[in-house]
N, C-alpha and C positions, 0 to 999 in steps of 0.2 A: 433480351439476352445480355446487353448490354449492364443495365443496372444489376442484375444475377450475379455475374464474370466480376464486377467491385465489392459483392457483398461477399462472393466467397476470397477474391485478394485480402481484403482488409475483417475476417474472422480472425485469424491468427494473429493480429495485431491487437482487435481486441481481448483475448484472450492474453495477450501480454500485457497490455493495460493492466488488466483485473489483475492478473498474478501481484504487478510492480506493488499497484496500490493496495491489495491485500498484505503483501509483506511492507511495506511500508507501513500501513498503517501496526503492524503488528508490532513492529518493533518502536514505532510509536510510543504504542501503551504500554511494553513491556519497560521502556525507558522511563515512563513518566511513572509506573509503580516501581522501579526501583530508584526512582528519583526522590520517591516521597520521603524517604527516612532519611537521605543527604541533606534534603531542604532542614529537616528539624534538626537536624547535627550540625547543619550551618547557621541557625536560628539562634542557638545558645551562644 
């Protein structure tokens, strides 16, 4: 019961986990594509 009673506390934290690192990562790559045309604008 005991290990159950932890897996269902710490669900919701997983699941905040995922979200953070799902938007994180999103705006990641969203950054890095529109980083790419700054990099060559800063190139010249």
């Amino acid at each position: 019961m005991g290990i159950n009673e932890i897996i269902e506390i710490s669900k919701p934290r997983i699941v905040v986990l995922l979200v953070i690192t799902a938007v994180t990562s999103m705006f990641a790559a969203s950054k890095l594509v529109s980083g790419a045309p700054s990099l060559d604008y800063f190139d010249y």
